[in-house]
DOVEX-627139 format. One line per field, with one value per residue: residue number from 1; residue in three letters; x, y, z of N, C-alpha, C in turn. Coordinates in nm, 2 decimals. Each point is the difference from the previous one (the first is absolute). Layout:
BEGIN
k <- NUM,...
r <- Ala,...
n.east <- X,...
n.north <- Y,...
n.up <- Z,...
ca.east <- X,...
ca.north <- Y,...
ca.up <- Z,...
c.east <- X,...
c.north <- Y,...
c.up <- Z,...
This chain:
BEGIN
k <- 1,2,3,4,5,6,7,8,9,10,11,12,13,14,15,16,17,18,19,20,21,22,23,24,25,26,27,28,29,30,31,32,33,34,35,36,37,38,39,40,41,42,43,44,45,46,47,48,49,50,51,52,53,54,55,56,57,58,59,60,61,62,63,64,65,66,67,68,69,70,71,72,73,74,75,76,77,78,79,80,81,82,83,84,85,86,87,88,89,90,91,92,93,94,95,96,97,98,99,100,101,102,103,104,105,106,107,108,109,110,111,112,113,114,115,116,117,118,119,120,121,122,123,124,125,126,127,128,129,130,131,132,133,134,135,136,137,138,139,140,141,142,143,144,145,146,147,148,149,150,151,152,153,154,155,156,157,158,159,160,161,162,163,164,165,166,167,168,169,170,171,172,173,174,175,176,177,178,179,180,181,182,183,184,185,186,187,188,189,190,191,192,193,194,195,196,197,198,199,200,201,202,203,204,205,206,207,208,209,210,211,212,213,214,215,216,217,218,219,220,221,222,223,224,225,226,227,228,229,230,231,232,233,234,235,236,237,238,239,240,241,242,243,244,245,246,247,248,249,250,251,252,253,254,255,256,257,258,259,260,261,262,263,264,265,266,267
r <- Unk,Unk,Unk,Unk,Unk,Unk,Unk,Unk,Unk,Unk,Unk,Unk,Unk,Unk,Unk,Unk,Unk,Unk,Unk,Unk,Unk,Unk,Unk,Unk,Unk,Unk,Unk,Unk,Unk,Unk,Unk,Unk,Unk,Unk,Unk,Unk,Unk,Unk,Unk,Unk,Unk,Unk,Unk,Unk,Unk,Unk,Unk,Unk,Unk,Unk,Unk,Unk,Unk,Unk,Unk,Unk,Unk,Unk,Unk,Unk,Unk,Unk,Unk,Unk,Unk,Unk,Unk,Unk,Unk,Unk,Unk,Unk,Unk,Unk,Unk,Unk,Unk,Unk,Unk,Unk,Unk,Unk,Unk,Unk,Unk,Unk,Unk,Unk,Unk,Unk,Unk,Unk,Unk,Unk,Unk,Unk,Unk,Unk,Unk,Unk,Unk,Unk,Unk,Unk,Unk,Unk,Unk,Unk,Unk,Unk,Unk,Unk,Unk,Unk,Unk,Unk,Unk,Unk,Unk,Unk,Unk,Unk,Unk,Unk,Unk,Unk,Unk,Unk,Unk,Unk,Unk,Unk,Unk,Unk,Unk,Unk,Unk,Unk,Unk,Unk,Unk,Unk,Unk,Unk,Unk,Unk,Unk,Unk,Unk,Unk,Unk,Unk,Unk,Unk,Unk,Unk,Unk,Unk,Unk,Unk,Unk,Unk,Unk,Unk,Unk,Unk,Unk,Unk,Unk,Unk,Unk,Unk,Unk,Unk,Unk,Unk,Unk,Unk,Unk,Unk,Unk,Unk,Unk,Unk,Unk,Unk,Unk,Unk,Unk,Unk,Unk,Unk,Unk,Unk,Unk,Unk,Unk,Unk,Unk,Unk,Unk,Unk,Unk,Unk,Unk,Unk,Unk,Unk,Unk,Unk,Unk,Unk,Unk,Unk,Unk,Unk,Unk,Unk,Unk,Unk,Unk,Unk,Unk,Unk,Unk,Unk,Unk,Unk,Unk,Unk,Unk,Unk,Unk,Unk,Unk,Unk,Unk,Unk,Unk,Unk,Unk,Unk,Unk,Unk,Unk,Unk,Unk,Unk,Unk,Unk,Unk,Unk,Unk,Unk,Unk,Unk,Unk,Unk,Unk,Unk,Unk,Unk,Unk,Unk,Unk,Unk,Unk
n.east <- 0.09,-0.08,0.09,0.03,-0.09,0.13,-0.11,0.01,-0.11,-0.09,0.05,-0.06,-0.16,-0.03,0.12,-0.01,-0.08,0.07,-0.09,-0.11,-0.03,-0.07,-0.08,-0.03,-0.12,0.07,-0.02,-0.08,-0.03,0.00,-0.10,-0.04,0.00,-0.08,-0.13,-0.04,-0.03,-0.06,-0.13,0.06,-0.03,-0.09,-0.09,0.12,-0.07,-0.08,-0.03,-0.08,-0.05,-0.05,-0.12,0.11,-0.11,-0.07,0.14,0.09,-0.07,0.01,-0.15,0.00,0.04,-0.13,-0.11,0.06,-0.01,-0.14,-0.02,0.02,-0.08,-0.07,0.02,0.05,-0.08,0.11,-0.10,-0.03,-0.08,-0.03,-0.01,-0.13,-0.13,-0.07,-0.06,0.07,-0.02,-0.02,0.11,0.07,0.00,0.06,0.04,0.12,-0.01,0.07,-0.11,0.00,0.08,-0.04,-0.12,0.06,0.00,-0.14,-0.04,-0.01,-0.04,-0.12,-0.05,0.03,-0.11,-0.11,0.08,0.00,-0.07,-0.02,0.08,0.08,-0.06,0.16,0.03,-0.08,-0.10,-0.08,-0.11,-0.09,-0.15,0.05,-0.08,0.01,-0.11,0.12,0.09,-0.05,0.07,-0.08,0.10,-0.02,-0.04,-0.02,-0.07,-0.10,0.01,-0.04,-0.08,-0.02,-0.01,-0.06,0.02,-0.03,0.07,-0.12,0.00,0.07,-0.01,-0.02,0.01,-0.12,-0.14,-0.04,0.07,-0.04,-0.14,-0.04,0.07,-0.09,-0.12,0.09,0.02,-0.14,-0.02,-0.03,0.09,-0.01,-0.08,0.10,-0.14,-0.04,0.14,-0.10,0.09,-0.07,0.12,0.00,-0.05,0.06,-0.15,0.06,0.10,-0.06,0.06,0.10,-0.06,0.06,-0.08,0.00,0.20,0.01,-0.09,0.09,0.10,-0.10,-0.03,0.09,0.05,-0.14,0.01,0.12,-0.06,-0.07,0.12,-0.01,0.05,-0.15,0.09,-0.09,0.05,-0.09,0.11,-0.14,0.09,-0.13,0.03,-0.03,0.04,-0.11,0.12,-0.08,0.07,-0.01,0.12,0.01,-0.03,0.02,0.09,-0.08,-0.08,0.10,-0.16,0.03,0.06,-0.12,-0.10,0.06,0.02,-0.09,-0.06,0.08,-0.07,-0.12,0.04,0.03,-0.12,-0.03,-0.05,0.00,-0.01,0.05,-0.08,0.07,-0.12,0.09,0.00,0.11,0.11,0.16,0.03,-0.14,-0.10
n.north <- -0.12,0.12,0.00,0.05,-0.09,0.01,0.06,0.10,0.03,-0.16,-0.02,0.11,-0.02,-0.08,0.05,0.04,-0.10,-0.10,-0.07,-0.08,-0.04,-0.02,0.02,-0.10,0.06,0.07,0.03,0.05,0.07,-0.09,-0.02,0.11,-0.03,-0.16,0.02,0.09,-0.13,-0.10,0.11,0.02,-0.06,-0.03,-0.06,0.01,0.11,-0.05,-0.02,-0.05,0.01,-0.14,0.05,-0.14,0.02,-0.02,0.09,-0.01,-0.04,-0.12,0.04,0.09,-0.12,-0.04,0.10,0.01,-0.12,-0.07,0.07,-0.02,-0.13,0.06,-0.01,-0.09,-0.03,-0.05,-0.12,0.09,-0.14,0.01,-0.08,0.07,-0.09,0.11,-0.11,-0.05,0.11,0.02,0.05,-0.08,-0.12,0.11,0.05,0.03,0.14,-0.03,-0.09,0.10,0.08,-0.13,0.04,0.12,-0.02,-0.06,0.05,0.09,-0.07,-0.08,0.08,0.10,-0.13,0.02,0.13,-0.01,-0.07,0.11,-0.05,0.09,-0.03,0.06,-0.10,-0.05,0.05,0.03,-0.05,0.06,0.00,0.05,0.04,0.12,-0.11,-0.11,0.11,-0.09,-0.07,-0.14,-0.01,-0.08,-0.07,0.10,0.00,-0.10,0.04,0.08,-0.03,-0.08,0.10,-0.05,-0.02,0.16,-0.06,-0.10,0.01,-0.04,-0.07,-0.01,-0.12,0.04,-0.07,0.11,0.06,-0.08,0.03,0.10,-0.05,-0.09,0.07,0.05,-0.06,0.01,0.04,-0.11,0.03,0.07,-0.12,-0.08,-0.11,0.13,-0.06,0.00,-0.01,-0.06,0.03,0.09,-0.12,0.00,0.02,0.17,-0.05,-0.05,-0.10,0.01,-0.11,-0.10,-0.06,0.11,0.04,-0.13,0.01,0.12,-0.04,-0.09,0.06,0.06,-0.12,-0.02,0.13,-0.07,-0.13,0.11,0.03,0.04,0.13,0.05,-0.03,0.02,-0.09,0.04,-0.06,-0.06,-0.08,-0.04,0.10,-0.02,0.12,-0.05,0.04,0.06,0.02,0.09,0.02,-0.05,0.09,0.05,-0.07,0.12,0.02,-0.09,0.02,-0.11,0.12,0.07,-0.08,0.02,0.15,0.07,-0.09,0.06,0.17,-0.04,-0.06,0.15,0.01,0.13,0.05,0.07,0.04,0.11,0.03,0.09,0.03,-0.01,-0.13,0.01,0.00,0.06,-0.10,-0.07,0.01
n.up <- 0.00,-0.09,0.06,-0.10,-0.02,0.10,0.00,-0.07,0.06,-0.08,-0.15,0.02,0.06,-0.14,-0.05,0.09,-0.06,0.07,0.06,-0.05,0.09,-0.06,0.05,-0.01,-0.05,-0.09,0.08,0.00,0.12,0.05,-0.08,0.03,0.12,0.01,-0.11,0.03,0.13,-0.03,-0.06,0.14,0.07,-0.05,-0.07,-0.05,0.00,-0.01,0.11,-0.03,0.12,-0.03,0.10,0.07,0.00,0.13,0.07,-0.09,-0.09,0.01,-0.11,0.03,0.04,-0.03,0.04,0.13,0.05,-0.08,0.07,0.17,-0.08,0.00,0.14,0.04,0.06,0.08,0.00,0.13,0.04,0.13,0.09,-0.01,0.03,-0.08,-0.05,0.03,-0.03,0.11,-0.03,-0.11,0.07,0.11,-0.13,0.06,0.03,0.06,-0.05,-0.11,0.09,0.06,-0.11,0.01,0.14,0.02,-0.12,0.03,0.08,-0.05,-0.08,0.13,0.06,-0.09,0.03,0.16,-0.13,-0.06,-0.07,0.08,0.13,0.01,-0.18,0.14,-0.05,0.03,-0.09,-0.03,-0.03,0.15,-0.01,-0.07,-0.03,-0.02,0.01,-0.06,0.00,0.09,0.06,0.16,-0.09,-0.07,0.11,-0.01,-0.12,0.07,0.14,-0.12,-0.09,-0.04,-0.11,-0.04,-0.08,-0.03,0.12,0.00,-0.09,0.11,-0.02,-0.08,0.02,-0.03,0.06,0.13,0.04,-0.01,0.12,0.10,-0.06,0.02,0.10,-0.02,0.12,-0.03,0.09,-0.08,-0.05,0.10,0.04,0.11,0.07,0.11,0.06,0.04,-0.02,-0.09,0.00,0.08,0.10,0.04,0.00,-0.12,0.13,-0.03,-0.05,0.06,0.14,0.13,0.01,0.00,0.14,0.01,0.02,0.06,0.13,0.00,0.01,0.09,0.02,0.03,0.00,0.05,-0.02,0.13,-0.03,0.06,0.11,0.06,0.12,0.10,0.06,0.02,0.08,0.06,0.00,-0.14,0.05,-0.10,0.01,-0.13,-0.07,0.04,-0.13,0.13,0.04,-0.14,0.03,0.11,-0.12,-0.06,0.03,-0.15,-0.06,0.05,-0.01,-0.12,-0.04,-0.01,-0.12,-0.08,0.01,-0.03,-0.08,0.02,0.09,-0.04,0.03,0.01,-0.15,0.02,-0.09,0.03,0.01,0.10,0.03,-0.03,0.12,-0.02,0.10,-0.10,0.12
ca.east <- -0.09,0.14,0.04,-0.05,-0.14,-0.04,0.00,0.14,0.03,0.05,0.08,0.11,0.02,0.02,0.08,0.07,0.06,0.09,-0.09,-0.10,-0.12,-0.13,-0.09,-0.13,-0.11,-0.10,-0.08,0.08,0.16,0.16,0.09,0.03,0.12,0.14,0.04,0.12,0.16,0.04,0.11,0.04,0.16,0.04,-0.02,0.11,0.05,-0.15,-0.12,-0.15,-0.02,-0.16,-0.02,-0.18,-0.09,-0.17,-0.12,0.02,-0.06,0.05,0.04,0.06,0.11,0.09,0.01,0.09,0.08,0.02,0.03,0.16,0.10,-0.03,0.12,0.09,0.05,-0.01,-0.08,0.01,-0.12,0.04,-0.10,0.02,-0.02,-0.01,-0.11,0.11,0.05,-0.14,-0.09,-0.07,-0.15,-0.06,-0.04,-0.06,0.00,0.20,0.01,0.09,0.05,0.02,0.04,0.12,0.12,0.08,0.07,0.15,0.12,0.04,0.10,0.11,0.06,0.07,0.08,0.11,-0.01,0.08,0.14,0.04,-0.13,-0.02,-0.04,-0.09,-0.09,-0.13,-0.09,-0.12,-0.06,-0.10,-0.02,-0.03,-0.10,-0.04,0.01,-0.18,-0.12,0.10,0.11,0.08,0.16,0.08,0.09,0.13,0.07,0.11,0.08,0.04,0.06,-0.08,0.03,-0.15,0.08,-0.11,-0.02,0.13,-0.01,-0.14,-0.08,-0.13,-0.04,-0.06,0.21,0.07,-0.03,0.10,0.11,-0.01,-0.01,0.12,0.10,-0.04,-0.03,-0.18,-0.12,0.03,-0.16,-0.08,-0.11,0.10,-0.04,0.14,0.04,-0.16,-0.04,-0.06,-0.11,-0.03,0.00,0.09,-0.04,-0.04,0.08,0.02,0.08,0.06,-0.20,-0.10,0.02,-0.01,-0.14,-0.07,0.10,-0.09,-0.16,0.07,0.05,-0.10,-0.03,0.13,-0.02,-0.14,0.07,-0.03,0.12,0.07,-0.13,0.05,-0.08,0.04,-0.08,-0.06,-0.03,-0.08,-0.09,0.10,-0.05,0.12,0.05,0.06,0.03,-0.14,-0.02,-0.01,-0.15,-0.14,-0.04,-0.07,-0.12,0.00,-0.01,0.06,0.11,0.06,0.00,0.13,0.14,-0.06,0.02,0.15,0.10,-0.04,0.09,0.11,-0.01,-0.11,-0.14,-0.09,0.01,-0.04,0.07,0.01,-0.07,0.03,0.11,0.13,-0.01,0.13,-0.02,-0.14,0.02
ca.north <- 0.12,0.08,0.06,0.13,0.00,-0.01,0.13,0.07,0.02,-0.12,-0.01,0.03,-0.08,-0.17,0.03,-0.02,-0.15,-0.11,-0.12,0.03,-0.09,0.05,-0.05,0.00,-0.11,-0.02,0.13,0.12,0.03,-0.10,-0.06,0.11,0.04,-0.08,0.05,0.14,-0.01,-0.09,0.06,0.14,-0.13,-0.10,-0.15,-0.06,0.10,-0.01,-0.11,-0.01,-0.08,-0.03,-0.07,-0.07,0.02,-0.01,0.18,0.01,-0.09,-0.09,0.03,0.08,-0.08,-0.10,0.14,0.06,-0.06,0.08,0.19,0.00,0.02,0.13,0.13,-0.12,0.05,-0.12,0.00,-0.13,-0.01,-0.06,0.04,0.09,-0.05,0.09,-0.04,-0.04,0.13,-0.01,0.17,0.01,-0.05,0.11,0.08,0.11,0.06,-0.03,-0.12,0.00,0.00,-0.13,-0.08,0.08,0.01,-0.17,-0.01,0.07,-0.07,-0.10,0.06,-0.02,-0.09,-0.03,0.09,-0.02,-0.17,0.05,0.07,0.15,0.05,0.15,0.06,0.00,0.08,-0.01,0.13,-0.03,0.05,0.13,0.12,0.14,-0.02,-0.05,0.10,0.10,-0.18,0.00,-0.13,-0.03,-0.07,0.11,0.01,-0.14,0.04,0.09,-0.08,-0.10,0.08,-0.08,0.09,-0.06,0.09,0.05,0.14,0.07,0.05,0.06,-0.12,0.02,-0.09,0.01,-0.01,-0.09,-0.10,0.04,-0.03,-0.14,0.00,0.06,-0.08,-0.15,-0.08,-0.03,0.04,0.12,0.01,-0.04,0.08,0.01,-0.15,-0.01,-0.12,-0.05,0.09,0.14,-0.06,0.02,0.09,0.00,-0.09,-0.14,-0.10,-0.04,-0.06,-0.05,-0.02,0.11,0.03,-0.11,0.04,0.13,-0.06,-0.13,0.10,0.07,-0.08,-0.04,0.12,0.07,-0.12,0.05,0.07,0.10,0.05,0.07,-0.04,-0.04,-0.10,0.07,-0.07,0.04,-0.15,-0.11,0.11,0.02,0.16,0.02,0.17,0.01,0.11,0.02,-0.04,-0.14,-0.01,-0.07,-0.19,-0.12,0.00,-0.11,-0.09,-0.15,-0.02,0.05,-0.10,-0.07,-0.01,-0.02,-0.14,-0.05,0.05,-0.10,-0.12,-0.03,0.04,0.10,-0.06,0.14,0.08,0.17,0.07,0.13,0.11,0.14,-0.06,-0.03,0.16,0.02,0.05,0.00,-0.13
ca.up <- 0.00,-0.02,0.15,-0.05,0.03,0.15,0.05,0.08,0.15,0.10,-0.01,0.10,0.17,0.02,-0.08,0.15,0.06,-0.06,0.02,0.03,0.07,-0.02,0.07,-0.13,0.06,-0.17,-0.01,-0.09,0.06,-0.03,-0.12,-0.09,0.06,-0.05,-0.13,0.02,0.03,-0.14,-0.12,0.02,0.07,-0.07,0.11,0.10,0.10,0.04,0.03,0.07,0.10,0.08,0.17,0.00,0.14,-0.06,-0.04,-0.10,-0.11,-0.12,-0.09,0.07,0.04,-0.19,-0.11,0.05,-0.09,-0.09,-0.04,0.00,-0.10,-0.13,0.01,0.02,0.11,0.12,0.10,0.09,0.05,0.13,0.11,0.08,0.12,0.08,0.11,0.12,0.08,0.02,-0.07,-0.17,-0.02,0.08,-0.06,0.07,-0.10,-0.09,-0.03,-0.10,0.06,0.04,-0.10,-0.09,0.04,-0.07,-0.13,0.02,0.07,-0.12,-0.06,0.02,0.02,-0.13,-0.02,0.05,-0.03,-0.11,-0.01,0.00,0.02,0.03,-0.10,-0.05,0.08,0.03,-0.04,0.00,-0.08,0.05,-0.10,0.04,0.05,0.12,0.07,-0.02,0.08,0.09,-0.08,0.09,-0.12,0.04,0.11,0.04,-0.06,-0.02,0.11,-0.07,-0.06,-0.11,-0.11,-0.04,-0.14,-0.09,0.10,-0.01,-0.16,-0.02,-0.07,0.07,-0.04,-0.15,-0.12,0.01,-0.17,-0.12,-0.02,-0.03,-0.12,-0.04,0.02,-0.02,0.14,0.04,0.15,-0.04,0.03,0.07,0.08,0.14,0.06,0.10,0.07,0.06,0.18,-0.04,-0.03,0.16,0.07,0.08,0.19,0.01,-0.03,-0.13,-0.03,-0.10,-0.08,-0.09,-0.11,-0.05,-0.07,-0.07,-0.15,-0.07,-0.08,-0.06,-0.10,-0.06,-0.04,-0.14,-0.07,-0.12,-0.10,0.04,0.01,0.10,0.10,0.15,0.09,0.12,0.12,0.13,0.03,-0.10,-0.12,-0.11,-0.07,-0.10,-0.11,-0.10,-0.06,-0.04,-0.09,-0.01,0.09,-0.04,-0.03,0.09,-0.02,-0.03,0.15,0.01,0.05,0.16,0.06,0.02,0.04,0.15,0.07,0.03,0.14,0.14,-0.02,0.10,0.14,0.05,0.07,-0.05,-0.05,-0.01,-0.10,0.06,-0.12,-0.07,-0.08,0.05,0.03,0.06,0.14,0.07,0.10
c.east <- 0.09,-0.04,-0.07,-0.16,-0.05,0.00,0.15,-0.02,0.01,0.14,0.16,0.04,0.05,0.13,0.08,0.03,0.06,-0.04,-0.13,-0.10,-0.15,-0.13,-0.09,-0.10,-0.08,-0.08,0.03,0.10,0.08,0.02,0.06,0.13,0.13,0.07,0.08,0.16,0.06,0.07,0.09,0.14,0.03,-0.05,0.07,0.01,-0.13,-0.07,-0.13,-0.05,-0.16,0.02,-0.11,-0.08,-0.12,-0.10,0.02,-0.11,0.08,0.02,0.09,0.17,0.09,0.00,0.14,0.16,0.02,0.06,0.19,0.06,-0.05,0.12,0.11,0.11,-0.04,-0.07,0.03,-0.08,0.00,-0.14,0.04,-0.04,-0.06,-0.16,0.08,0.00,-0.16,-0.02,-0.06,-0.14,-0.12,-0.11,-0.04,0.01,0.17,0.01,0.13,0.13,0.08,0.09,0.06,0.09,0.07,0.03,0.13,0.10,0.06,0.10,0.14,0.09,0.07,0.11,0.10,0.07,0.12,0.12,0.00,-0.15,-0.05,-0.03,-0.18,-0.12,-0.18,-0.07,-0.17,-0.07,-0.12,0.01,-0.08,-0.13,-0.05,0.01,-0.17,-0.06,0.10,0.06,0.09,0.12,0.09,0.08,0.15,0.09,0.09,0.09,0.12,0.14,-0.05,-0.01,-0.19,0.06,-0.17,-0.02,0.11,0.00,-0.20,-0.13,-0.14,-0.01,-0.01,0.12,0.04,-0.08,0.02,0.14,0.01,-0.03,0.10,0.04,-0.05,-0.02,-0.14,-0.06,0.00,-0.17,-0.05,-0.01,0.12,-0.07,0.08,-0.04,-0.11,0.00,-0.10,-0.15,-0.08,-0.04,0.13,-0.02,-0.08,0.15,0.04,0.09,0.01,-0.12,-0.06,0.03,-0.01,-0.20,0.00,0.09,-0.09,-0.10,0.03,0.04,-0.12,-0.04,0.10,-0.06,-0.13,0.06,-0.02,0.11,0.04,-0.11,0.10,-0.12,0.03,-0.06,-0.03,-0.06,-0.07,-0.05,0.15,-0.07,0.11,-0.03,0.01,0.04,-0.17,-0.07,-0.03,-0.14,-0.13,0.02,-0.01,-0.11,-0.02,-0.02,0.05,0.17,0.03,-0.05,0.10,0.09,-0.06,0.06,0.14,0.08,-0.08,0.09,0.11,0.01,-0.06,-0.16,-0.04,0.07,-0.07,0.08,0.00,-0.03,0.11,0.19,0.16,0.01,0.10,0.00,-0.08,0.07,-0.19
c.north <- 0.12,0.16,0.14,-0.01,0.04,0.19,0.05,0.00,-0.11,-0.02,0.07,-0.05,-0.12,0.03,0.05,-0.14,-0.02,-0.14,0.07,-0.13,0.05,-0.09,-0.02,-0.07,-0.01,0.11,0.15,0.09,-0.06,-0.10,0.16,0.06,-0.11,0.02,0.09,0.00,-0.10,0.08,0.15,-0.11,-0.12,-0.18,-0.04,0.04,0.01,-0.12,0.01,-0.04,0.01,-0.05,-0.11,-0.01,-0.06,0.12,-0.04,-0.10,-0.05,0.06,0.17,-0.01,-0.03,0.12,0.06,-0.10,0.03,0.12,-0.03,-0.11,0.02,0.11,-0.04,0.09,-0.10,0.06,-0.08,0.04,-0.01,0.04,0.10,-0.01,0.08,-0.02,-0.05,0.13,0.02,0.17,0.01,-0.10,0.02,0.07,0.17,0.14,0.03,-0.13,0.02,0.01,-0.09,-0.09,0.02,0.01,-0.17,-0.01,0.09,-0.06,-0.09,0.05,0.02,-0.13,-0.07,0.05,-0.08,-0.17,0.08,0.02,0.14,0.04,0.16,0.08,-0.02,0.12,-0.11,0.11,-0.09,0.10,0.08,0.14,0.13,0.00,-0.04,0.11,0.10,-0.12,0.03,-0.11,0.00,-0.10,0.13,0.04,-0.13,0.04,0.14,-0.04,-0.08,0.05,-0.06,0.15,-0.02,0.11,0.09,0.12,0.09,0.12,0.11,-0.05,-0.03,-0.16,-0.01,0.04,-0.15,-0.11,0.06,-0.01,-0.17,0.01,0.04,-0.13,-0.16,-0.06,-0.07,0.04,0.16,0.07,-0.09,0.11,-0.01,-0.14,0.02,-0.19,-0.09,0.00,0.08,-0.02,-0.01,0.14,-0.03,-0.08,-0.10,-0.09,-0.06,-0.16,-0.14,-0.05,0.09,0.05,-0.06,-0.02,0.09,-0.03,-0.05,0.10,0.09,-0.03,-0.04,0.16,0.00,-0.12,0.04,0.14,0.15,0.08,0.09,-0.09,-0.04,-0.09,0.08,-0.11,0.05,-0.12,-0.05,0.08,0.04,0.12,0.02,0.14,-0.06,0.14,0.09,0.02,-0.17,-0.06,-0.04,-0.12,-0.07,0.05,-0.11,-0.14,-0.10,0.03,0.09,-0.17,-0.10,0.02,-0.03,-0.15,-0.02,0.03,-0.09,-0.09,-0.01,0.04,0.05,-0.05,0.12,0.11,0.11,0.05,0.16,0.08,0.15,-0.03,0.04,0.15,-0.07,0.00,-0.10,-0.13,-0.04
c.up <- 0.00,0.13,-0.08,0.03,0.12,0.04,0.11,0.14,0.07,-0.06,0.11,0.08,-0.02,-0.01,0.16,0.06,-0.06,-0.01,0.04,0.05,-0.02,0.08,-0.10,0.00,-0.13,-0.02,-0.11,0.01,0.05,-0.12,-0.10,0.08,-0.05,-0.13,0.01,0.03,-0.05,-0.09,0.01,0.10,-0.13,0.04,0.13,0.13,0.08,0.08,0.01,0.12,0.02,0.06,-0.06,0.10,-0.06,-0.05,-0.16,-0.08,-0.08,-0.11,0.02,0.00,-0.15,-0.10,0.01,-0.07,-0.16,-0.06,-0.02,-0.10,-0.13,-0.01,-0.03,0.15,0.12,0.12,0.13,0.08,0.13,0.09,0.07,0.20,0.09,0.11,0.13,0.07,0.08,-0.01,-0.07,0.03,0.10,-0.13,0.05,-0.13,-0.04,-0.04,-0.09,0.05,0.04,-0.16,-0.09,0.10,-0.01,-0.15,0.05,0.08,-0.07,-0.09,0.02,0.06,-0.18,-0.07,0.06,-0.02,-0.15,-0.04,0.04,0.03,0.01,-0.10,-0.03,0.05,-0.03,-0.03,0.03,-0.11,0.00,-0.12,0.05,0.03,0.20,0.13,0.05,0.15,0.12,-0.04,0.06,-0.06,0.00,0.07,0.04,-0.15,0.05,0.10,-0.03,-0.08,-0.14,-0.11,-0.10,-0.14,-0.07,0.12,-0.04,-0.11,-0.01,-0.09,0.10,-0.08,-0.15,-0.07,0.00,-0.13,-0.12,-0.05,-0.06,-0.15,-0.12,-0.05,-0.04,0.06,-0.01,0.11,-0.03,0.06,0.09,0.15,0.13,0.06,0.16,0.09,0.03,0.19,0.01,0.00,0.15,0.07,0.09,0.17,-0.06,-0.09,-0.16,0.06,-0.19,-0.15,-0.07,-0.14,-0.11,-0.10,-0.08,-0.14,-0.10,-0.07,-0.11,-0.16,-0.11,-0.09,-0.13,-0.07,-0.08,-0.02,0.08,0.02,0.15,0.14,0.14,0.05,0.10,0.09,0.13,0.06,-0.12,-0.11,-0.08,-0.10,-0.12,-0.12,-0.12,-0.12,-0.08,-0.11,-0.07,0.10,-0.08,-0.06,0.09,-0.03,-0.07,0.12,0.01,0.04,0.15,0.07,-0.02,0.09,0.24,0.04,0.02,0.09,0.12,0.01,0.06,0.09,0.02,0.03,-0.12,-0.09,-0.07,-0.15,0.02,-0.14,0.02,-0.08,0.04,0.05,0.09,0.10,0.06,0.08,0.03
């Protein structure tokens, strides 16, 4: 990928390392951040690191594989573990907190496994946007000394797809996806199951081709978000009792289709 494609001001910032560890979860700002330092360090000079966890979804997991060797840039995968910390499965409101400060440790535990680990740094794929939210990951990043280059360079959401697009990225258009933690009112327990249920329910929404949606679990009741341009194919009653019966299938006693549809945040 030719390094000129990459806007002057990340270019800058990427262009201060000498090794680069990337945190990657497939998403649009970290596969747009790996492209970047792929083509501004060079492959060689580059890692990917996914956490495997159960916050994460399978397919989620193999997207993310895929991408990094579209890049051709080395991936390495490792647990992260972070339900073992009883902060993070507290779910309290620094849940994030807890689970960025376990990818980051990871990280540097992966650094220090490296030839000349001092030529390495750690970045992540926080952008000019996320400064608007609260985003206690933020913080376990700066604590951290964790590098966020798409901030750096003043890259809001919408440069940063523009930029994927640039660049050929397929996730250039895909929809914002965060962890299935996120899927939890705050203070109700996350563990291995639940996440595990909402994975399933979930799976059944991407399997009838739906592009944006959340399962918010609430015990036995599965309140599920869809993108609202995607709200009227549940006037199609054979497929809302479908898909009803499937999310039953995996646990839930009871599901709620939420007429006012996905909304950032919703618990």
């Amino acid at each position: 990928m030719n390094p000129s494609r990459i806007p002057e001001p990340l270019r800058l910032v990427l262009q201060r390392f000498d090794h680069l560890l990337t945190a990657f979860s497939g998403g649009v700002d970290s596969t747009c951040l790996l492209a970047a330092a792929a083509a501004v360090l060079g492959v060689e000079r580059v890692l990917g690191l996914t956490a495997l966890s159960p916050t994460l979804p399978a397919s989620e997991r193999q997207e993310a594989e895929a991408l990094a060797r579209r890049l051709g840039v080395r991936l390495i995968l490792r647990e992260t573990r972070e339900l073992d910390h009883p902060e993070f499965a507290a779910n309290g409101p620094d849940r994030c907190f807890h689970c960025k400060s376990a990818l980051f440790t990871l990280g540097r535990a992966m650094i220090d496994k490296l030839p000349e680990p001092s030529r390495w740094s750690i970045a992540y794929g926080a952008n000019a946007d996320d400064l608007l939210d609260i985003r206690p990951g933020m913080e376990a990043a700066r604590r951290m000394g964790i590098h966020a280059p798409l901030l750096e360079a003043g890259m809001n959401k919408a440069a940063v797809r523009e930029l994927s697009r640039a660049l050929g990225l397929p996730t250039a258009d895909k929809p914002a996806f965060a962890c299935l933690s996120s899927r939890f009112p705050t203070f109700t327990v996350i563990d291995a199951a639940r996440l595990r249920q909402v994975e399933l329910a979930e799976e059944v929404l991407r399997e009838h081709k739906f592009r944006v949606f959340r399962v918010r679990y609430h015990g036995a009741l599965a309140r599920v978000e869809l993108g609202l341009d995607e709200l009227g194919r549940l006037d199609n009653v054979c497929l809302k009792t479908r898909l009803t019966q499937r999310i039953l299938e995996t646990g839930f006693q009871r599901v709620e289709f939420d007429p006012r549809g996905y909304r950032m945040g919703g618990r």
